[in-house]
Backbone as JSON, one array per atom type, in Angstrom:
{
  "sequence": "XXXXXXXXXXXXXXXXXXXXXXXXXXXXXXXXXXXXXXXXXXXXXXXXXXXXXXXXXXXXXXXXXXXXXXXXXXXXXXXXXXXXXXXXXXXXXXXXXXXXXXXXXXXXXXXXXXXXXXXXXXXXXXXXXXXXXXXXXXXXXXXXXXXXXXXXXXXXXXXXXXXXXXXXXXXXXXXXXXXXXXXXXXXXXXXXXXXXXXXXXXXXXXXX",
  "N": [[-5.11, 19.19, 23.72], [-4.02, 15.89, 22.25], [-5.6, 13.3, 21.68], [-5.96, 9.29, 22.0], [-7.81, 8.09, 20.47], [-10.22, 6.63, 18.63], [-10.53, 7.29, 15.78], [-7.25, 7.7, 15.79], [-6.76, 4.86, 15.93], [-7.02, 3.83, 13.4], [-6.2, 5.84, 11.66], [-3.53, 5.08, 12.16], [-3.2, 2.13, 11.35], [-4.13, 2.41, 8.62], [-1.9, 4.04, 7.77], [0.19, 2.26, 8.94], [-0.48, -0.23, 7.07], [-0.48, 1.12, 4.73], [2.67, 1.77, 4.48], [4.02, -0.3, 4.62], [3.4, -1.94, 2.21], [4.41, -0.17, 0.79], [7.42, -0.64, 1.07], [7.7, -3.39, 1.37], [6.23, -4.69, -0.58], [7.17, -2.97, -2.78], [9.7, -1.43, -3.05], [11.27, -4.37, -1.21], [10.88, -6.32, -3.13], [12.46, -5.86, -5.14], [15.31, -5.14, -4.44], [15.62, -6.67, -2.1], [16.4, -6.21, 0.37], [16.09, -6.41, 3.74], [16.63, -5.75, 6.26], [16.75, -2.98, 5.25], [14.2, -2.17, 4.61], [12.95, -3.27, 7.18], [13.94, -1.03, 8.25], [12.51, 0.86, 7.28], [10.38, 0.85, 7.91], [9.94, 1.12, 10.45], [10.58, 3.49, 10.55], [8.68, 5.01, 9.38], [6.68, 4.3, 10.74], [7.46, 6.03, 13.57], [7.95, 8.33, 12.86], [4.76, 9.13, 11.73], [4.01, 8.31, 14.62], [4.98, 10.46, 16.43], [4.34, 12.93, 14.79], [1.48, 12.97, 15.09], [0.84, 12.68, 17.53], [2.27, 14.67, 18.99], [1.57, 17.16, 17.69], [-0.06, 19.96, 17.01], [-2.81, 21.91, 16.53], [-2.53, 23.9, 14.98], [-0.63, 23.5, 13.43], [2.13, 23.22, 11.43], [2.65, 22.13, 8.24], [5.58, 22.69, 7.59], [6.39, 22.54, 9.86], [6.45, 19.4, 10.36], [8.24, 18.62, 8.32], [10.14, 19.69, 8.88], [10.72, 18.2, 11.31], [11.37, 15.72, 9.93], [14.1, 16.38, 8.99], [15.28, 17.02, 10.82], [15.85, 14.15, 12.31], [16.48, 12.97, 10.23], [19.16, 14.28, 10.07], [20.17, 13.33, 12.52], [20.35, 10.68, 12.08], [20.79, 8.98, 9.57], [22.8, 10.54, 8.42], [25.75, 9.78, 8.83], [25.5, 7.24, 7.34], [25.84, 5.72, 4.27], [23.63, 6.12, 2.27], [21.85, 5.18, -0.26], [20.57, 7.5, -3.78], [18.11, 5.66, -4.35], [17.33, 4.58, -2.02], [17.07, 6.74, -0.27], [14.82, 8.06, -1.94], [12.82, 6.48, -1.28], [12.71, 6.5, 1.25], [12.05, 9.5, 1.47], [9.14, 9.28, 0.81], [8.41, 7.55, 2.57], [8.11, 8.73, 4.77], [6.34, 10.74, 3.65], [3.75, 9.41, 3.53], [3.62, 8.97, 6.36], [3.32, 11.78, 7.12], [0.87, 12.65, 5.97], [-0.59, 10.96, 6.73], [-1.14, 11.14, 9.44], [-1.55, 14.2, 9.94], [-2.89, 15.3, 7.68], [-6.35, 16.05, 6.93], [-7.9, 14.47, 5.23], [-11.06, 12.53, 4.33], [-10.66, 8.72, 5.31], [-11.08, 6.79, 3.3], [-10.43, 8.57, 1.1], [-8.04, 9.34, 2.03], [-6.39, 7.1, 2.0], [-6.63, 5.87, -0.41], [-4.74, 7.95, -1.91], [-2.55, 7.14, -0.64], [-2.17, 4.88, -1.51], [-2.02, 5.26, -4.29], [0.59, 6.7, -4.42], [2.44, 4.17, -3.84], [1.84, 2.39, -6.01], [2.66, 4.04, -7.95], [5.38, 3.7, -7.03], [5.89, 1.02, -7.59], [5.54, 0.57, -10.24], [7.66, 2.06, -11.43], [9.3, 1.03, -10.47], [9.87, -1.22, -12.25], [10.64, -3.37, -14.86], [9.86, -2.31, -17.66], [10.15, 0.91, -16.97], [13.06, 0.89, -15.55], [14.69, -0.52, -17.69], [16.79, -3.4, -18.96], [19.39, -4.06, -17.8], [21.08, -3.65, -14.88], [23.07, -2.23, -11.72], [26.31, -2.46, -9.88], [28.33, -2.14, -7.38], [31.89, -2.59, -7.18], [34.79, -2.75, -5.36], [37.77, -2.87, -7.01], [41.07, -4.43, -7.22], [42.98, -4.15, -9.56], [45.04, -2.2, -10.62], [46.17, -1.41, -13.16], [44.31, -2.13, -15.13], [42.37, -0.09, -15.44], [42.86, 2.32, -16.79], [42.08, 4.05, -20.03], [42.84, 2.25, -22.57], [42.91, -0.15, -21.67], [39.99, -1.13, -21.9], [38.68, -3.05, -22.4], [40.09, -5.46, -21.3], [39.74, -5.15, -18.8], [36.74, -5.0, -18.93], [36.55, -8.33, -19.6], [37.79, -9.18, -17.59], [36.37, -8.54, -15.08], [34.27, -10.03, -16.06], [34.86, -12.32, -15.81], [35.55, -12.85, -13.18], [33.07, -12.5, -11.51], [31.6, -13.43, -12.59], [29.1, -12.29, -13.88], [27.29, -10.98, -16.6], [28.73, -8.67, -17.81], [28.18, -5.1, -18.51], [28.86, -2.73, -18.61], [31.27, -0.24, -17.69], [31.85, 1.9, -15.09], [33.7, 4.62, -13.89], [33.97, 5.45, -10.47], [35.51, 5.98, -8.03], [39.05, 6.49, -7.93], [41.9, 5.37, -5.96], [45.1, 6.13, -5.4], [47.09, 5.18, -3.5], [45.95, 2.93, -2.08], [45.97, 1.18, -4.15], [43.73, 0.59, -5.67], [40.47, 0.84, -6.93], [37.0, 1.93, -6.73], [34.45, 1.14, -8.34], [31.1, 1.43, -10.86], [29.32, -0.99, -12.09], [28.01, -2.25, -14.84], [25.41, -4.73, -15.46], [24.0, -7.39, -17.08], [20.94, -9.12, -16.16], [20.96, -12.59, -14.94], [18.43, -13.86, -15.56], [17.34, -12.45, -17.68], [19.35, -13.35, -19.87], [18.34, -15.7, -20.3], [15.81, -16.43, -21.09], [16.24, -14.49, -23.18], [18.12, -16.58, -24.88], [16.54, -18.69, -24.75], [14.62, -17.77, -26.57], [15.77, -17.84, -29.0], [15.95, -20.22, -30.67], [13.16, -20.39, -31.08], [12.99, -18.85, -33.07], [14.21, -19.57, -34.93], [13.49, -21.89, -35.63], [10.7, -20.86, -36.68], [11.77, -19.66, -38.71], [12.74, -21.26, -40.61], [10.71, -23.31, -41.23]],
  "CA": [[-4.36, 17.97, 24.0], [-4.03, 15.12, 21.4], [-6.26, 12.11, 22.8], [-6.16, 8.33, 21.12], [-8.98, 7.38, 19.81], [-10.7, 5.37, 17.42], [-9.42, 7.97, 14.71], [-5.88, 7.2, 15.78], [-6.13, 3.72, 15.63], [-7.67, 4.03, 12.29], [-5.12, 6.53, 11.02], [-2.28, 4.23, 12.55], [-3.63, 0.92, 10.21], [-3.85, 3.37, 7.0], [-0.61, 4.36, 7.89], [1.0, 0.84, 8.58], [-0.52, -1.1, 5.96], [0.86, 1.77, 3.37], [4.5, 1.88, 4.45], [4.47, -1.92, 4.79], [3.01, -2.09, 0.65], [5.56, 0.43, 0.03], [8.5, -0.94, 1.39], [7.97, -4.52, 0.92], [5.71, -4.84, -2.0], [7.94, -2.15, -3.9], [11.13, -1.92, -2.16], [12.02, -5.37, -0.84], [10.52, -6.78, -4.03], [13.45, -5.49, -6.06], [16.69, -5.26, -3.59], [16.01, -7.67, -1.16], [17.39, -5.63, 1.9], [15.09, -6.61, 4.65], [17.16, -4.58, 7.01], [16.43, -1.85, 5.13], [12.9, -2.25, 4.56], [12.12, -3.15, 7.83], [14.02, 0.34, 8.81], [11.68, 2.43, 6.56], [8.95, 0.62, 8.31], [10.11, 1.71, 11.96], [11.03, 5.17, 10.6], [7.57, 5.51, 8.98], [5.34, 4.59, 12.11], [8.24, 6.76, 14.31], [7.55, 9.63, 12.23], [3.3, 8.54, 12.42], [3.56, 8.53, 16.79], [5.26, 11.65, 16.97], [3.59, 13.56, 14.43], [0.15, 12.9, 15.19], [0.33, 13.14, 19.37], [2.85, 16.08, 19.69], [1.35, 18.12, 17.0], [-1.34, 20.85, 17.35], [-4.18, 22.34, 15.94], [-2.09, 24.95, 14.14], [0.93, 22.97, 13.3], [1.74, 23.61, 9.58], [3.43, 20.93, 7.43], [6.67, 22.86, 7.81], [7.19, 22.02, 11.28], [6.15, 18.45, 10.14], [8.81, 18.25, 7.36], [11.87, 20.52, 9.42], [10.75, 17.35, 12.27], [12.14, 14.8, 9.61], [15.23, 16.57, 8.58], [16.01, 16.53, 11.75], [15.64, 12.69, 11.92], [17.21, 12.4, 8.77], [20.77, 14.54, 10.39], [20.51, 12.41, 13.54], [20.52, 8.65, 12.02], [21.46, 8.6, 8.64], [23.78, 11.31, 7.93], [26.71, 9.42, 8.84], [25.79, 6.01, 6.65], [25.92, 5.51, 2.71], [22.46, 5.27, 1.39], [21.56, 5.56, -2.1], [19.1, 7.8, -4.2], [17.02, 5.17, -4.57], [16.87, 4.54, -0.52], [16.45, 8.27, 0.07], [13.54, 8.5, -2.63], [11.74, 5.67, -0.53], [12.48, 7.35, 2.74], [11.08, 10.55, 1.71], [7.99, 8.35, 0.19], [7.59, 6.43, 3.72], [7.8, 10.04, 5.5], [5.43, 12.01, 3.21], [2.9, 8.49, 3.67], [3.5, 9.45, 7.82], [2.75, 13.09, 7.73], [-0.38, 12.96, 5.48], [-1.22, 10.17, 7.72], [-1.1, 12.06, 10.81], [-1.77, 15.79, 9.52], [-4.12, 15.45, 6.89], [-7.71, 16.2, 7.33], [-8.84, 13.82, 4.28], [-11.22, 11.18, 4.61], [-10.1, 7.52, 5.62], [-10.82, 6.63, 2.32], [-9.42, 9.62, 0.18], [-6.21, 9.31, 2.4], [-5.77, 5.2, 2.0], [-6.64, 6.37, -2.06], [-3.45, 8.56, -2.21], [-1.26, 6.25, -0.04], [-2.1, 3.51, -2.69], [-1.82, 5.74, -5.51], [2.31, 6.57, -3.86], [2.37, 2.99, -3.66], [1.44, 1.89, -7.12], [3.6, 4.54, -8.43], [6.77, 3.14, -7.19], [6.15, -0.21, -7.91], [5.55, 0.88, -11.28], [8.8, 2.99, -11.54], [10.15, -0.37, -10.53], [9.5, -2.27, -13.16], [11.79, -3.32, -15.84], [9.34, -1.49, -18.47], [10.88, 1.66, -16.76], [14.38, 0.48, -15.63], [15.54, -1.83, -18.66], [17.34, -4.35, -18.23], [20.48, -3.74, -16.86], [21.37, -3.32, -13.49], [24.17, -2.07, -11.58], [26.29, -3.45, -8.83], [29.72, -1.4, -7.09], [32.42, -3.28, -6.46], [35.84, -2.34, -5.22], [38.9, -3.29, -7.46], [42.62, -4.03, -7.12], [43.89, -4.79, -10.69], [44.72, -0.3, -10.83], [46.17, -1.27, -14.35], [43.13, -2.43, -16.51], [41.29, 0.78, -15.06], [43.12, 2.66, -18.12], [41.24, 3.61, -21.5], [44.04, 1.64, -23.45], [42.86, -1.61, -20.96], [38.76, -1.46, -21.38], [38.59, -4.85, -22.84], [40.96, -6.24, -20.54], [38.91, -4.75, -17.23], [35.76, -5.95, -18.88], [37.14, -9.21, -19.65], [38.75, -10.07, -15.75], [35.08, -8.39, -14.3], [33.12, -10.87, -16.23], [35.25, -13.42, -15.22], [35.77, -13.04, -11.5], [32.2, -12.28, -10.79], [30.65, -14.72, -13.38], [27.86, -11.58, -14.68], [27.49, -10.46, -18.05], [29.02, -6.95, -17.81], [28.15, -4.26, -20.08], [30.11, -1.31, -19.41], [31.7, 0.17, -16.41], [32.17, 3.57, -14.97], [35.06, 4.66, -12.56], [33.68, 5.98, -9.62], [37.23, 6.66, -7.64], [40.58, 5.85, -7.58], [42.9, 5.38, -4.76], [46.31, 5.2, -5.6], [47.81, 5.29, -2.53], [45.61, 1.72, -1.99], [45.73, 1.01, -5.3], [42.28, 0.14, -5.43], [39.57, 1.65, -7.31], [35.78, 1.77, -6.8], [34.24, 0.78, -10.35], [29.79, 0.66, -11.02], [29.12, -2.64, -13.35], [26.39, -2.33, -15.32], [25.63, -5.58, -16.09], [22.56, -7.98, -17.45], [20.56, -9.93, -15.41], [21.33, -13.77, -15.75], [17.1, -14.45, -15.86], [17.05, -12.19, -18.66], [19.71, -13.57, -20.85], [18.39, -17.39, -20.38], [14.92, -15.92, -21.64], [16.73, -14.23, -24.67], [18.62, -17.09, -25.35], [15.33, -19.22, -25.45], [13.61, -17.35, -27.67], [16.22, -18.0, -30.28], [15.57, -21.29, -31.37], [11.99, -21.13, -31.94], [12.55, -17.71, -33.85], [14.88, -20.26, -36.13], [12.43, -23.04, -36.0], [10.03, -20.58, -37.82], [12.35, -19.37, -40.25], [12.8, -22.83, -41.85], [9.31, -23.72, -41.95]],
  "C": [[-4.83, 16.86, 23.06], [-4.78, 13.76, 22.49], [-5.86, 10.97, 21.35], [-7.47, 8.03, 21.33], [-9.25, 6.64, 18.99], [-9.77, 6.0, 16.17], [-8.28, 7.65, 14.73], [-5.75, 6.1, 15.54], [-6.9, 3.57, 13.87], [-6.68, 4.41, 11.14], [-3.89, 5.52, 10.96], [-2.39, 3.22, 11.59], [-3.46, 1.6, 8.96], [-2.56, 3.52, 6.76], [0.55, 3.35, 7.55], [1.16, -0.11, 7.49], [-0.14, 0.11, 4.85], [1.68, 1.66, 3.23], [4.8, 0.16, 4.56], [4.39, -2.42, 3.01], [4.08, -1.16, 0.42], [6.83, -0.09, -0.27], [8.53, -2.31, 1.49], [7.25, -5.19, -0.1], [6.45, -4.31, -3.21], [9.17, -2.3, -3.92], [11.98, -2.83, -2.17], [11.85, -6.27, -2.63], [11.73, -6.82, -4.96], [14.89, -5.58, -5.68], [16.61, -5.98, -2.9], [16.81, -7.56, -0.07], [16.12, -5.46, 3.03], [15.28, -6.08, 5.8], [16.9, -3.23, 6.65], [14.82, -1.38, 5.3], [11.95, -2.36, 5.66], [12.66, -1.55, 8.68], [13.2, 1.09, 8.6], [10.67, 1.92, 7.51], [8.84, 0.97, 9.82], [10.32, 2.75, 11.33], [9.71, 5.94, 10.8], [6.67, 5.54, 10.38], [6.08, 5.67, 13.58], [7.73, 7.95, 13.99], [5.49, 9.93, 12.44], [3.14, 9.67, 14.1], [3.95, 9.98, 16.53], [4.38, 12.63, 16.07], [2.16, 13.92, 14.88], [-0.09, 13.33, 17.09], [0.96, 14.62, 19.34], [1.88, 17.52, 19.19], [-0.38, 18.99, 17.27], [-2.09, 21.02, 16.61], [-3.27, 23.18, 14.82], [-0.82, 24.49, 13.91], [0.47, 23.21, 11.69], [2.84, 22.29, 9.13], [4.83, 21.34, 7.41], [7.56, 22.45, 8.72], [7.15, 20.65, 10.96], [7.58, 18.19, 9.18], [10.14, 18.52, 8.55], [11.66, 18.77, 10.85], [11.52, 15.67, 11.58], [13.45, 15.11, 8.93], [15.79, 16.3, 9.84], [16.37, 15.17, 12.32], [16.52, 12.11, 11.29], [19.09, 12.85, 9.37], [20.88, 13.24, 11.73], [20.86, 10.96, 13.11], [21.02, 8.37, 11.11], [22.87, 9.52, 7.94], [25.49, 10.54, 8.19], [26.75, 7.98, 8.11], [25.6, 6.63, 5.25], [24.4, 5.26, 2.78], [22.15, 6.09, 0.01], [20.52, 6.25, -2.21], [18.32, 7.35, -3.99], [16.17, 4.88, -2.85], [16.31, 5.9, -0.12], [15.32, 8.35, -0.65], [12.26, 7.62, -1.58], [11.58, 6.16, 1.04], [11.71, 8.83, 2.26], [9.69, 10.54, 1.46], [7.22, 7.75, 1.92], [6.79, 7.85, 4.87], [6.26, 10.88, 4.94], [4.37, 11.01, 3.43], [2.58, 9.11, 5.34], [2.59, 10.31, 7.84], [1.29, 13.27, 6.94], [-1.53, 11.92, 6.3], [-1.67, 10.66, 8.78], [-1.81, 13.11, 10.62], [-2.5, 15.65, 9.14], [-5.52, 14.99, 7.31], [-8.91, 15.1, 6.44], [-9.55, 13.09, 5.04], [-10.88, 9.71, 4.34], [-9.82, 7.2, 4.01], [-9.73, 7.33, 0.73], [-8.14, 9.42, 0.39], [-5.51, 7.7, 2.1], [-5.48, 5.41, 0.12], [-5.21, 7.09, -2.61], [-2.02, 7.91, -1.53], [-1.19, 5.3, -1.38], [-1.45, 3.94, -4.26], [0.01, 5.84, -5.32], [2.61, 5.03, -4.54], [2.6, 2.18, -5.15], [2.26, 2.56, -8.22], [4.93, 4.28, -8.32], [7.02, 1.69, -7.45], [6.26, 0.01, -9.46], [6.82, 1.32, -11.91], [10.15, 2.04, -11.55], [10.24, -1.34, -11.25], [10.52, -2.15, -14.47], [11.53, -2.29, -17.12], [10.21, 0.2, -18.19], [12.66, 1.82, -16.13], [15.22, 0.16, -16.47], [16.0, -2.98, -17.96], [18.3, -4.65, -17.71], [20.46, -3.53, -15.91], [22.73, -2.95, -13.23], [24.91, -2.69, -9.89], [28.11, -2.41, -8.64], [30.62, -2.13, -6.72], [34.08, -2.4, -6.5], [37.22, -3.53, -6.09], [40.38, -2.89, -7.74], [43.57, -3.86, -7.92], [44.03, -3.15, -10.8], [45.37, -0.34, -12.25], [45.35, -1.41, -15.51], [42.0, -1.12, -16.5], [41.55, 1.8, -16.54], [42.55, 2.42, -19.37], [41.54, 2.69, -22.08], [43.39, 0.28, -23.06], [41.21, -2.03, -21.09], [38.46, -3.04, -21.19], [38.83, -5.34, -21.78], [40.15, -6.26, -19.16], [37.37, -5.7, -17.82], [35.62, -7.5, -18.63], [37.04, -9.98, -18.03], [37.07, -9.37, -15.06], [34.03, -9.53, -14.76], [33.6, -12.25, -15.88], [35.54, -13.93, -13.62], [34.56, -12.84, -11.18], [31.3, -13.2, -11.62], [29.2, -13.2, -13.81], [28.18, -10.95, -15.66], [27.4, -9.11, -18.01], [29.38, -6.3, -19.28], [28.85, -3.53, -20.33], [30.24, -0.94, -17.69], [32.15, 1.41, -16.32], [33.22, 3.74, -13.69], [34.49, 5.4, -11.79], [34.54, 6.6, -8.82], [38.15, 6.07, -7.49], [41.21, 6.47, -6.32], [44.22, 4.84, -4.71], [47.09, 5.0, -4.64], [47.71, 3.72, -2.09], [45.86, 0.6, -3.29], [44.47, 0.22, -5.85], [41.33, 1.26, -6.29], [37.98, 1.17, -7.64], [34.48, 2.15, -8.61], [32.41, 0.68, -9.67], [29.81, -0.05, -11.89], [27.76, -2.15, -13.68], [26.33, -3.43, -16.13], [23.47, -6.37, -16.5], [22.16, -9.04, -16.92], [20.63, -11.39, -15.7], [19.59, -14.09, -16.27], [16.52, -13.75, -17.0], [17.83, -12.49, -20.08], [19.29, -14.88, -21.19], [16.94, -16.59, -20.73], [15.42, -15.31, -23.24], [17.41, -15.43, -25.56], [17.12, -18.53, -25.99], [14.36, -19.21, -26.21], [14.67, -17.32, -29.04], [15.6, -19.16, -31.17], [14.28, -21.59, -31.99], [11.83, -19.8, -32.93], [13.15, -18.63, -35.6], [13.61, -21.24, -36.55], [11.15, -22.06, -37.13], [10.48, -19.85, -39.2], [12.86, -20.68, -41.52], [11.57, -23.48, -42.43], [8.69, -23.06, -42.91]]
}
């Protein structure tokens, strides 16, 4: 029988303060979905409780993993979430079960949470992103979607949304709505007012 103890509350803190650095040091840091972030952070200590009390002496990491698919069909299978949400959910999960399961010591195990941790902030960083971003929006104009029209679509996107769009990909059409779901890949405004400020003093030293 699983008892709480000191270990548990021990494990539980290792646990919390990881998925909390994950998901709002890494995470929120970048998207700014605080709904989401604080979901991973109830999923993660959900996944935590149950793991750690139900589980036995001879539980193997399989039953541990098949315990968050099942999780995963019950709650999210019927919403939209992105790669990048799923990579952080299976990040907050695998933080849980090594939390729970694993035999390391306190330290070793806080060492490999951090190391997770430090890896997706990293991953997050413009150095590995660039500088572009992307952003989905649904549109009604179904004639500029045409090769013949790029210009024209670029054009009316950089003008109705005010961001400096680079290039756009058709995700799906719906002609029945006549509507079609477009990704923007466009450039951040805090990185073109940075490019644009480094012109002048690149001139200023070409005259001197």
């Amino acid at each position: 029988m699983t008892e709480i103890t000191s270990d548990f509350l021990v494990l539980f803190l290792v646990n919390f303060i990881s998925i909390v650095i994950l998901c709002y040091g890494c995470y929120y840091r970048i998207n700014k979905n605080a709904n989401v972030a604080g979901s991973f952070v109830l999923f993660g200590i959900g996944i935590f409780l149950i793991t750690f009390l139900l589980h036995g002496i001879d539980m193997s990491m399989e039953f541990a993993f098949g315990l968050f698919a099942v999780f995963g069909m019950l709650r999210y299978r019927t919403d939209t979430i992105s790669i990048k949400e799923m990579t952080y959910l299976f990040l907050v999960t695998a933080i849980a079960l090594l939390s729970a399961v694993s035999k390391l010591p306190i330290l070793e195990l806080f060492s490999i949470n951090g190391s997770l941790c430090f890896i997706a902030f990293l991953v997050d960083t413009r150095f590995f992103q660039g500088h572009n971003q992307i952003q989905r929006i649904s549109y009604e104009r179904i004639d500029n979607i045409k090769p013949q029209n790029r210009a024209l679509l670029l054009a009316d996107l950089r003008e109705r949304t005010g961001l400096q769009v680079t290039s756009v990909d058709i995700e799906h059409i719906d002609f029945l709505r006549d509507t079609a779901e477009l990704i923007v890949h466009y450039t951040p405004s805090d990185i073109l007012q940075k490019d644009h400020a480094s012109i002048p003093s690149s001139k200023m030293e070409t005259h001197s």
